[in-house]
Phi, psi and omega in degrees: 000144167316132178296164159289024333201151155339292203284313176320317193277168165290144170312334183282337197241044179275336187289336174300357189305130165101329175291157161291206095170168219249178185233120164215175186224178153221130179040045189091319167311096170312088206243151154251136202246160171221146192243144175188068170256039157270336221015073172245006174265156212198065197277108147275175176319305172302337155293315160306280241292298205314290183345282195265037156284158179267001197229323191237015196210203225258302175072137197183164172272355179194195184211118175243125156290117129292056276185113161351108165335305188288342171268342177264140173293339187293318187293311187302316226275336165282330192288355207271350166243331165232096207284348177275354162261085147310310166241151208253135166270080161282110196252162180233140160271185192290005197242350190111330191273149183303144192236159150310315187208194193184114169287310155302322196275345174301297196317322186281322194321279214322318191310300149010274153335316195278306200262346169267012160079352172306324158204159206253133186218081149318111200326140163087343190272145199247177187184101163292164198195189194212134173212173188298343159255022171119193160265156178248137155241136186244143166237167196250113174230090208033273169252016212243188188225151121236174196228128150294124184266344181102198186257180166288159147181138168340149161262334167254066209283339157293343172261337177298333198282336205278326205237351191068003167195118189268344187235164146220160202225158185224127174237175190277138167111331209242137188295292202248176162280147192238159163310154163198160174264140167256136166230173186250121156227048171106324152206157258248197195198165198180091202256117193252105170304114191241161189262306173249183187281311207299335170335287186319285208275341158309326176304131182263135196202011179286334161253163162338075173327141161272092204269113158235120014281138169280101153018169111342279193248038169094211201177117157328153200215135156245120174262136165229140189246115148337161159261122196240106015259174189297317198229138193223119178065027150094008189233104169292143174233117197227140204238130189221123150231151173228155164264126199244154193267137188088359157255285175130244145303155168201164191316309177221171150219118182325282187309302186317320198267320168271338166281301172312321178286322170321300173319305244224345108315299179270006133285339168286335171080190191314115154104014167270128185268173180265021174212126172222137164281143183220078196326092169243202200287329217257333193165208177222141148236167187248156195233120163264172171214080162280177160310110160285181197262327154305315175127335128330123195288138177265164186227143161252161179230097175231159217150145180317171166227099219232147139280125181231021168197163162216152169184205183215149204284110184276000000 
């Protein structure tokens, strides 16, 4: 294949000339990662786009900045309560446009981290950070991360307690329009419960599900299939593929893998358990649900991490 070049790129993002950076995944979810611990790069949208096209540029589903806390005003304004998120994850989706989180993408930034020698994470050792959804605190489990996402929480929370579905989305491939749930996990989600796997796999999913009500700011679509039986050794199990906004379908999506499990939980009701597997196209992570310290139920994420190329933009 053709190298990337000055002429690929748009005249405005010819200054990329020269950067590093590395290719990694979580379950399939892609990233092209950057170390930027100067904070002297300044990657705009049309550049994340050239960047994580597939066909003219590197390809990924996003672009994560590493970068010191203290150069983003979003990094100042958390150091200002957790002076420990040295670092900040400026994620991008593949179109450019800004995302809150990334569940997945937490997991390679740490990994990221690890291997460009920026900080030492002993198995079992924790390490907070700072996003556009708050702090993340991460552990290191042997080869795997997990991430507190922080707490849940309904986006219509008066209409989820009366009806258990506040929305409904209608895709290609799917007949009627389906109920559906909005849940937050820092950004927003919208869980459409499906009845067999061939469903799951008939949904056409290259364009936008049509979500009404639509978020504010637009919304991640989770299609999910139960597992029969649901819950096995005390663990539920659910098969998701999604179209996350501003990408389109992807391999995996982290936040997207604890909103479909929130959902599906709280419609299976009393007596559900707080550990779920969550079966997508890229692999399995796994969801947990504890006590937060605030008095909010917290979600865990946890799942590989893989770097698989590094190079430089010519």
């Amino acid at each position: 294949m053709d190298p990337i070049t000055a002429e690929t790129l748009e005249p405005a993002q010819t200054e990329l000339t020269g950067l590093e950076f590395a290719k990694g995944h979580g379950t399939g979810n892609d990233f092209v990662l950057v170390a930027d611990p100067s904070g002297a790069h300044t990657i705009t949208a049309g550049q994340v786009a050239a960047l994580c096209d597939r066909h003219r540029g590197i390809g990924a589903d996003g672009l994560i900045r590493a970068v010191p806390s203290r150069f983003l005003p979003e990094g100042e304004a958390l150091l200002a309560t957790h002076p420990e998120a040295e670092w900040f994850m400026d994620y991008r989706n593949g179109d450019g446009s800004l995302s809150e989180m990334c569940g997945n993408g937490v997991r390679v930034f740490i990994h990221f981290l690890r291997t460009e020698g920026l900080i030492s994470l002993a198995d079992g050792e924790a390490i907070t950070i700072g996003t556009r959804g708050g702090i993340k605190t991460v552990v290191r489990t042997g080869n795997d991360y997990a991430v507190d996402m922080g707490p849940w929480e309904f986006i219509y929370p008066g209409e989820a307690a009366a009806k258990a579905m506040d929305s409904t989305v209608a895709a290609d491939g799917l007949f009627v329009p389906r109920p559906a749930l909005s849940v937050s996990m820092g950004n927003p989600h919208t869980v459409v419960a499906l009845a067999e796997l061939s469903e799951l796999s008939a949904t056409r999913l290259w364009e936008a599900p049509a979500v009404e009500p639509v978020p504010a700011h637009g919304t991640n679509v989770e299609f999910v299939v139960p597992s029969e039986p649901l819950v096995k050794d005390g663990v539920g199990s659910i098969t998701m593929r999604v179209h996350e906004r501003g990408v389109g379908e992807t391999q995996s999506c982290g936040t997207g893998a604890c909103a479909a499990a929130v959902a599906i939980r709280h419609w299976a009701g009393a007596g559900a358990p707080d550990a779920w597997q969550v079966h997508v196209p890229g692999g399995v992570v796994g969801v947990k649900f504890f006590p937060g310290a605030e008095g909010h139920e917290h979600v865990e994420l946890s799942g590989p991490a893989v770097i698989v190329a590094k190079g430089q933009l010519s």
